[in-house]
TIGUMI-730457 format. One line per field, with one value per residue (C-alpha): residue number from 1; residue in one letter; y, z, x. Coordinates in Angstrom, 2 decimals, padded with zeros to 5 digits, always signed. Layout:
// TIGUMI-730457
nr <- (NUM  ...) .
rest <- (A  ...) .
py <- (Y  ...) .
pz <- (Z  ...) .
px <- (X  ...) .
//
This chain:
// TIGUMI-730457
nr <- (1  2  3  4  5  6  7  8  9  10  11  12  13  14  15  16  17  18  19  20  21  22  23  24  25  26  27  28  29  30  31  32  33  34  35  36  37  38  39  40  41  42  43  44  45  46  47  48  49  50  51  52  53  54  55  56  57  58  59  60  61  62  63  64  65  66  67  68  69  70  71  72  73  74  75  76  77  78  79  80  81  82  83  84  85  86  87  88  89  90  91  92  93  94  95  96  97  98  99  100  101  102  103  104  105  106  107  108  109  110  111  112  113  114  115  116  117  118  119  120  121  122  123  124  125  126  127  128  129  130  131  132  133  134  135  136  137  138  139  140  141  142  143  144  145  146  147  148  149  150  151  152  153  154  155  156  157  158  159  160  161  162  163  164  165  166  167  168  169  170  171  172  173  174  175  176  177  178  179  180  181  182  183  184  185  186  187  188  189  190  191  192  193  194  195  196  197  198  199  200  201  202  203  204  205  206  207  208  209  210  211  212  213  214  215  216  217  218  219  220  221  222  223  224  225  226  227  228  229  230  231  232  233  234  235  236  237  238  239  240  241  242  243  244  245  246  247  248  249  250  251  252  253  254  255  256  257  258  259  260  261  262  263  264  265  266  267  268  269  270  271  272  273  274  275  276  277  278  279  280  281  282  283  284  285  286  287  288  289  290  291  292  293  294  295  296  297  298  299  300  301  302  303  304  305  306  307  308  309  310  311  312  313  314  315  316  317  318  319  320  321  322  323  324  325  326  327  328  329  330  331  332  333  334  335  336  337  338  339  340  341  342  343  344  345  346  347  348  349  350  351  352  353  354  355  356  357  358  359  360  361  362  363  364  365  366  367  368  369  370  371  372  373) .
rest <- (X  X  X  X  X  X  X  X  X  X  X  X  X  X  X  X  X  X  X  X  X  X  X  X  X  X  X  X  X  X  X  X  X  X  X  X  X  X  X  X  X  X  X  X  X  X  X  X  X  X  X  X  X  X  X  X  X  X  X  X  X  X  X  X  X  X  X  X  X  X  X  X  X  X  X  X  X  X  X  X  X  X  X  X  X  X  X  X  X  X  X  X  X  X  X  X  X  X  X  X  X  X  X  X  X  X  X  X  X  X  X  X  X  X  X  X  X  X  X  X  X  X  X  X  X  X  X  X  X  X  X  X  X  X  X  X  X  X  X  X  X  X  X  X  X  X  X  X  X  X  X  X  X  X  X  X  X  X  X  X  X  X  X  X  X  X  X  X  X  X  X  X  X  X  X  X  X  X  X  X  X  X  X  X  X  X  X  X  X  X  X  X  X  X  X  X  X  X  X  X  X  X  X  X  X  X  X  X  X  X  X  X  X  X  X  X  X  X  X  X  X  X  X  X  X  X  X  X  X  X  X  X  X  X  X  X  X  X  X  X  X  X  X  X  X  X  X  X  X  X  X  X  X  X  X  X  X  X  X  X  X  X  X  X  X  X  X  X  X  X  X  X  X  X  X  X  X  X  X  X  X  X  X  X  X  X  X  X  X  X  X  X  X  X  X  X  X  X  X  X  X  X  X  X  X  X  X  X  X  X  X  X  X  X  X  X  X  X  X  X  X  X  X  X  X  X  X  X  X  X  X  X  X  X  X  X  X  X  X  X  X  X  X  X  X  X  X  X  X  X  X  X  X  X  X  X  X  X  X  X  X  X  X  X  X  X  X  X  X  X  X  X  X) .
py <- (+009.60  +010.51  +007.54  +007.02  +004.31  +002.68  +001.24  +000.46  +003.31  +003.13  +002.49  +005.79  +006.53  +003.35  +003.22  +006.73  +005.07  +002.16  +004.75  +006.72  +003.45  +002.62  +005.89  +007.42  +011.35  +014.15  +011.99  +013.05  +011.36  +011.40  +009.24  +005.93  +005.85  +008.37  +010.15  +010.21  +010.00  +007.56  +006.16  +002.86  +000.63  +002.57  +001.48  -001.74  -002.79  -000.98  -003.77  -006.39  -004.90  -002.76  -004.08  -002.41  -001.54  -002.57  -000.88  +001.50  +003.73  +005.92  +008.88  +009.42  +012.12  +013.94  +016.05  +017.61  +016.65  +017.30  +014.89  +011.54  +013.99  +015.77  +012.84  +011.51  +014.29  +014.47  +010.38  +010.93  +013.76  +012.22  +010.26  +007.00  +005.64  +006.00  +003.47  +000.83  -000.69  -001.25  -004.86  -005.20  -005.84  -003.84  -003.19  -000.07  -000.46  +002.65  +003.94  +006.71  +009.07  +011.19  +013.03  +013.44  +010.04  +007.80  +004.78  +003.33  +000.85  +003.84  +005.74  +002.94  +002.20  +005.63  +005.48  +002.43  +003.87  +006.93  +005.32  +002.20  +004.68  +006.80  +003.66  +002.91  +006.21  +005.87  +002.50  +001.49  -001.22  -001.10  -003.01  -005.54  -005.50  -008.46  -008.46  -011.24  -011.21  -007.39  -006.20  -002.75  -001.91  +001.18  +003.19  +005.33  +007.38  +010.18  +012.60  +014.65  +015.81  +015.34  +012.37  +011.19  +007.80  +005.99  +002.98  +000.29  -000.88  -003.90  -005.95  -008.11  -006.28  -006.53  -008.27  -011.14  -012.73  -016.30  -018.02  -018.67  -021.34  -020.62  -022.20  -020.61  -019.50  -015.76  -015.06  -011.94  -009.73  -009.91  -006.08  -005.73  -008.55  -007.27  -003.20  -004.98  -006.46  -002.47  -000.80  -003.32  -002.52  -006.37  -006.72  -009.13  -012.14  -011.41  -014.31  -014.48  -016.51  -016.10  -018.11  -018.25  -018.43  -019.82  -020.61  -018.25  -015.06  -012.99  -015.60  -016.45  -012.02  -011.98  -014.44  -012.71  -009.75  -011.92  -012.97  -009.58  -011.22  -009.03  -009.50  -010.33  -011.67  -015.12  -013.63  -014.01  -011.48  -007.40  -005.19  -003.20  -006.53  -006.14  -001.99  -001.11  +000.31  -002.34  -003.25  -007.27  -006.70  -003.63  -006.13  -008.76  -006.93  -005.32  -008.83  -010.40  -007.55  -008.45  -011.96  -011.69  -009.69  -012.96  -014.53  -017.60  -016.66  -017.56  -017.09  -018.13  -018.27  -020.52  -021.04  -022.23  -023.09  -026.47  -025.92  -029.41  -027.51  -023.97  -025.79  -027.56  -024.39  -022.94  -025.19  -025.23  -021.25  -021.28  -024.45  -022.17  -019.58  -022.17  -021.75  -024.80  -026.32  -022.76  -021.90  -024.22  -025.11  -026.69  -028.32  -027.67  -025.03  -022.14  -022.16  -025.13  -023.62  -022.74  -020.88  -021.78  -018.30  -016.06  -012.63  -012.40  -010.97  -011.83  -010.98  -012.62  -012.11  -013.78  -015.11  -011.82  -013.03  -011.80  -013.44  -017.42  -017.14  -018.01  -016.49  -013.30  -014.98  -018.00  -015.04  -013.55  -016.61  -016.81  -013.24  -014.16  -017.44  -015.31  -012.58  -015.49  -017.37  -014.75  -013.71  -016.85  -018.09  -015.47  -013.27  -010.93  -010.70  -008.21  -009.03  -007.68  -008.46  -006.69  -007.27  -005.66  -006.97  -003.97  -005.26  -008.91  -006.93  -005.66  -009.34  -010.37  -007.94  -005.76  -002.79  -001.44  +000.48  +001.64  +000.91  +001.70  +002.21  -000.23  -002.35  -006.10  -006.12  -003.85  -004.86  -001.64  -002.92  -002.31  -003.08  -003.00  -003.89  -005.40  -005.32  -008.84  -008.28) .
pz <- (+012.78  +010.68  +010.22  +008.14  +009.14  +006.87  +007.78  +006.59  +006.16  +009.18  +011.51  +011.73  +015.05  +016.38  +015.51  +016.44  +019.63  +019.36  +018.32  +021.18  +023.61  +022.12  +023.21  +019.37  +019.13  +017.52  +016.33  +013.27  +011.73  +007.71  +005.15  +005.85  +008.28  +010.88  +010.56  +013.26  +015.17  +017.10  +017.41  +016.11  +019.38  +018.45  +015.03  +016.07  +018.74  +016.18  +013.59  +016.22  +018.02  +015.79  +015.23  +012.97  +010.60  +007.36  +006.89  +008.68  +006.35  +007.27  +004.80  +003.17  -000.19  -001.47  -004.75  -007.16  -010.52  -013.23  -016.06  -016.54  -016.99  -013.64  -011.90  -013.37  -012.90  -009.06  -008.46  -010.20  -007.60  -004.63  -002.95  -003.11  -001.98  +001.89  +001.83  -000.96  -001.68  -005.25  -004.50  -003.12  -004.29  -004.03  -005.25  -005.67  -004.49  -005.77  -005.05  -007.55  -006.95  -009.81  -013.20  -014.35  -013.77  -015.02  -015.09  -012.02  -013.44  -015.84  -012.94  -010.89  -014.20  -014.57  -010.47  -010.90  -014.07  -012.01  -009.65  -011.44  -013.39  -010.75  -009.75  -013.20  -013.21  -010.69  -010.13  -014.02  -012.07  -010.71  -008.19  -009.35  -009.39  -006.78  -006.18  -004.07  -001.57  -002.07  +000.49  +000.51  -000.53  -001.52  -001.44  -003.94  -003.03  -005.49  -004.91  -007.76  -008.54  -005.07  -004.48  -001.21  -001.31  +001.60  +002.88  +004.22  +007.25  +007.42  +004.05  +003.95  +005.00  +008.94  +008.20  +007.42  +010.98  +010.10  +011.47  +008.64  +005.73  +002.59  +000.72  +002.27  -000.47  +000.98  +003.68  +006.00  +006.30  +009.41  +010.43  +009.43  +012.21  +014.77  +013.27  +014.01  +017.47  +018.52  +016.82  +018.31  +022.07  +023.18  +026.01  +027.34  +029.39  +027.63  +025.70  +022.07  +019.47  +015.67  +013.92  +010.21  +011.61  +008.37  +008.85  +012.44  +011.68  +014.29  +016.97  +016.54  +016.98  +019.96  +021.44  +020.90  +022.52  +025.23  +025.60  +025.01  +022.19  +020.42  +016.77  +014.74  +017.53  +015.61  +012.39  +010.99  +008.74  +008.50  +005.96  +008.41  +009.44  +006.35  +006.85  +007.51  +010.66  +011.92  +015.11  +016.20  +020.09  +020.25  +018.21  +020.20  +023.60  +021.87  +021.40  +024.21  +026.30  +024.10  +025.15  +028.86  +028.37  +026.82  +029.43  +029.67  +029.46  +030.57  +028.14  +026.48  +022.58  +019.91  +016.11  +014.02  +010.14  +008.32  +005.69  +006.97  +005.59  +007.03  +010.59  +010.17  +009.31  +011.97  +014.73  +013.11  +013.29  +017.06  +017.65  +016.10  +018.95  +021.66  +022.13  +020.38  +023.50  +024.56  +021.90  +020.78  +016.74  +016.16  +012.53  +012.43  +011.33  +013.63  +013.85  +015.28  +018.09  +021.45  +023.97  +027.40  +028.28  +028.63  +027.57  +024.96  +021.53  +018.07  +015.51  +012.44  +008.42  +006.96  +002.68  +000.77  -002.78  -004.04  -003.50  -003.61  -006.00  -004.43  -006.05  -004.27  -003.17  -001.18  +000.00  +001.46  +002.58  +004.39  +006.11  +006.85  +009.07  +010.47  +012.24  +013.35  +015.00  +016.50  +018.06  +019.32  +020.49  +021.54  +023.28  +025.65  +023.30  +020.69  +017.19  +015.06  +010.78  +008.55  +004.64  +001.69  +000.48  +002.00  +000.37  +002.29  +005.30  +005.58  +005.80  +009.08  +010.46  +013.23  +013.81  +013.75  +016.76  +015.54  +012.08  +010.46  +006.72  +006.54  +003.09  +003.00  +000.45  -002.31  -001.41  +000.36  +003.60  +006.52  +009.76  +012.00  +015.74  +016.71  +020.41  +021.06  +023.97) .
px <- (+008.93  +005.96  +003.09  -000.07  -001.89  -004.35  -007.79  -011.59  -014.10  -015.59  -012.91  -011.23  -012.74  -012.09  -007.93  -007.70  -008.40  -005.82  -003.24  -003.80  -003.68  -000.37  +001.45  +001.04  +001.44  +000.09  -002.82  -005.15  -007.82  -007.91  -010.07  -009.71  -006.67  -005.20  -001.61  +000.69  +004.02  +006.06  +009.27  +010.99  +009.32  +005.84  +005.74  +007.33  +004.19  +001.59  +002.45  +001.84  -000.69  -003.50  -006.54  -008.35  -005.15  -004.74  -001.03  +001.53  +003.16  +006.22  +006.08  +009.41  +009.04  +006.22  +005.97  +003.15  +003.51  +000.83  +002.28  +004.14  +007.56  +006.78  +006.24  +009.39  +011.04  +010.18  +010.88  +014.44  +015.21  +014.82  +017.73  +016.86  +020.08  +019.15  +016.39  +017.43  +020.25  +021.78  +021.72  +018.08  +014.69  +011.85  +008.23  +005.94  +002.04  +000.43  -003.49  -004.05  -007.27  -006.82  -008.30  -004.71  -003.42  -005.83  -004.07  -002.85  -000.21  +001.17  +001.63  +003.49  +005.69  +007.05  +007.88  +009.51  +011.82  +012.83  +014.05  +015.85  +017.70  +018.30  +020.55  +022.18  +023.55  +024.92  +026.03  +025.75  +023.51  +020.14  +018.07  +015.14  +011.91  +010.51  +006.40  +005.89  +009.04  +010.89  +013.72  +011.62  +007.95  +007.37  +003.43  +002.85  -000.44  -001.83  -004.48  -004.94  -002.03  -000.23  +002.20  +003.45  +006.10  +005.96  +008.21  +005.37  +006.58  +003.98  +004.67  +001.13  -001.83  -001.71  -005.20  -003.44  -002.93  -001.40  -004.10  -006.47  -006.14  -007.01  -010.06  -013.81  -015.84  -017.09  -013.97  -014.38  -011.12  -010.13  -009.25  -013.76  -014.53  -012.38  -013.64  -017.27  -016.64  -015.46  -018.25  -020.93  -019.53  -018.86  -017.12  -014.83  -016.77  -019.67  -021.64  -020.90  -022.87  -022.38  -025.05  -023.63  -019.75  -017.98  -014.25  -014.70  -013.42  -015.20  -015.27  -011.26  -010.62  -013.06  -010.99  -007.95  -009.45  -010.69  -007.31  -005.37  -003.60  -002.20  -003.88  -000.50  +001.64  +002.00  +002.68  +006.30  +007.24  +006.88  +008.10  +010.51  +012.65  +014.65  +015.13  +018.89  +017.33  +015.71  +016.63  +016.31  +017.06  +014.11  +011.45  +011.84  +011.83  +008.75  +007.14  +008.18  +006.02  +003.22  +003.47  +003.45  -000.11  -001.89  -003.99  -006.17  -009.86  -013.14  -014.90  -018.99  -018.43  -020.29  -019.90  -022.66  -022.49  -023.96  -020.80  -018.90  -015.31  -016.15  -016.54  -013.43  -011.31  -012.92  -011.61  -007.98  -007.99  -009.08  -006.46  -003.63  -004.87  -004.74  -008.56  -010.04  -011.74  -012.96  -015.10  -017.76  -017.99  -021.64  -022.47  -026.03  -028.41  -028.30  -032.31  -032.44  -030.18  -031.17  -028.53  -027.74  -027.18  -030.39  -028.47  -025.51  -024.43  -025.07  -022.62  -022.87  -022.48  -024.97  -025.09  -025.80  -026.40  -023.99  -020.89  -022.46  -025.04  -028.22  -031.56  -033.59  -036.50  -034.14  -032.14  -035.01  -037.00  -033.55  -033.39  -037.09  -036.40  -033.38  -035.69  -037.85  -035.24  -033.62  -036.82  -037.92  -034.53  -032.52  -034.51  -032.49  -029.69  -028.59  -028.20  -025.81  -025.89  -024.20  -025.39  -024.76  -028.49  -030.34  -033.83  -033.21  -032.44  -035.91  -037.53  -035.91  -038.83  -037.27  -036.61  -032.32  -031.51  -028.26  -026.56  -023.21  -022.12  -019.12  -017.67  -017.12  -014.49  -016.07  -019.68  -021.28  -023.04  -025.25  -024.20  -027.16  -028.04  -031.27  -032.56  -034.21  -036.65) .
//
């Protein structure tokens, strides 16, 4: 079958990779996401297993259509009757780039009428609409005036692991920390310290690196478990192999934040992981901090401004005291920040070696990498 798979801008290099790891075929990289192919048990283990994606798609109809009656039109053709049932639920998620179809919502309206009374005429019946729990979502993707339905074979965004609790103030999506840990070439056994570590994010997906967990192994649900198709006895034969791969590791990882709560969600993330002794959750300020280990990694996401309010000149008084400690403390080490506050950047007072363009949420950011000598 046919796959897109969805990810950050960024990352495209990086699951290209994955995909190819996984046994995917006839791989090719597009905007924000690679296409390719695979059968049931590859789309099966990519759900469980992909790091850095967000969705897997499996293409099912695609149409032009210049106005709302074309794109009627075109969703009333297709039969829908193979991939929903009269009595099911379902849902349309659209992303619309287009100067034709302006709004979004319109767009996924008129989809949705298609195909309900594609059903009533049918059936004199029609299947309901259902947001939060539906039998089958549906993606509706438009480029100009281009449309391509696909059934989303994840459900949740695959960034949503199961292992974080709800309730930190500036949360990192989880597909960007583990998309960070790749880009920033850490390696397995090597010493990881993230200074500003909030409720853990990058330190609980280094960890299921370090333990070649496979990212969504604990989650529950998927979009393709209620597909006619789906096949129980394949999924968990499929998940069972990705159990017998998770090891026990040695491994050198600390978490720093003074945010009392952050800490404490934190260690409940890493105990859901089995790795709550392992890696070491200080409350204290991370300049006060002085590691055992003479050479390591930094990777950290430090306040931008932004997102928790605090003024420019504490923001950069902050980035300031961040340069100094990492020089004085951490020398040997590299030190990785990404920040959408470009200006603040500047005041830690070194020089990048490498940097990436990446997006925390819809905050633009730099993700750089220090050398501490």
């Amino acid at each position: 079958m046919k796959l897109t798979i969805k990810t950050l801008h960024g990352f495209e290099d990086i699951l290209k990779e994955e995909v190819e790891e996984l046994g995917g075929m006839n791989i090719e990289k597009i905007t924000r996401g690679i296409k390719c192919e695979g059968n049931p048990e590859f789309l099966y283990k990519g759900n469980l297993a992909l790091r850095t994606a967000l969705k897997i798609l499996v293409p099912i109809h695609s149409f032009y259509a210049k106005n709302e009656k074309e794109l009627y039109d075109r969703m009333y053709e297709f039969d829908w009757f193979n991939f929903l049932d009269v009595d099911g639920t379902f849902a349309i998620d659209n992303v619309v780039f287009s100067e034709l179809f302006k709004h979004s919502k319109y767009v996924a309206l008129k989809a949705k009428d298609a195909l309900v009374d594609k059903f009533r005429d049918k059936y004199r019946r029609r299947p309901s609409v259902d947001t939060d729990n539906p039998d089958v979502l549906f993606n509706l993707h438009c480029a100009n005036d281009y449309f391509t339905i696909s059934m989303d074979s994840s459900g949740s965004p695959l960034n949503q692991r199961g292992y974080r609790e709800d309730g930190h103030r500036a949360p990192m999506n989880e597909v960007l920390a583990a998309g960070m840990l790749k880009l920033s070439g850490w390696e397995k056994g090597q010493t990881l310290v993230d200074p500003m570590c909030g409720s853990g994010t990058i330190l609980v997906e280094a960890a299921m690196i370090a333990m070649n967990m496979a990212p969504n192994l604990k989650r529950k649900d998927f979009g393709f478990k209620t597909w006619p198709e789906f096949s129980p006895i394949l999924f968990n034969r499929v998940k069972i192999e990705e159990q017998s791969k998770v090891r026990k590791p040695t491994i050198d990882f600390t978490g720093i934040d003074t945010d009392s709560q952050a800490v404490g969600m934190a260690r409940k993330s890493l105990s859901k992981i089995g790795l709550r002794r392992e890696v070491k959750i200080k409350e204290m300020d991370f300049r006060e901090f002085k590691p055992l280990s003479e050479n390591g990694m930094i990777i950290t996401n430090p306040p931008y401004g932004e997102r928790i309010g605090t003024n420019e000149e504490d923001i950069n008084d902050f980035y300031v005291s961040m340069g100094d400690a990492f020089k004085q403390n951490f020398k040997g080490y590299d030190a990785w920040v990404i920040s959408s506050n470009k200006s603040a950047m500047k005041k830690i007072g070194l020089n990048y070696a490498t940097k990436y363009n990446l997006f925390n949420g819809p905050l633009e950011c730099d993700f750089c990498k220090y050398e501490l000598y």
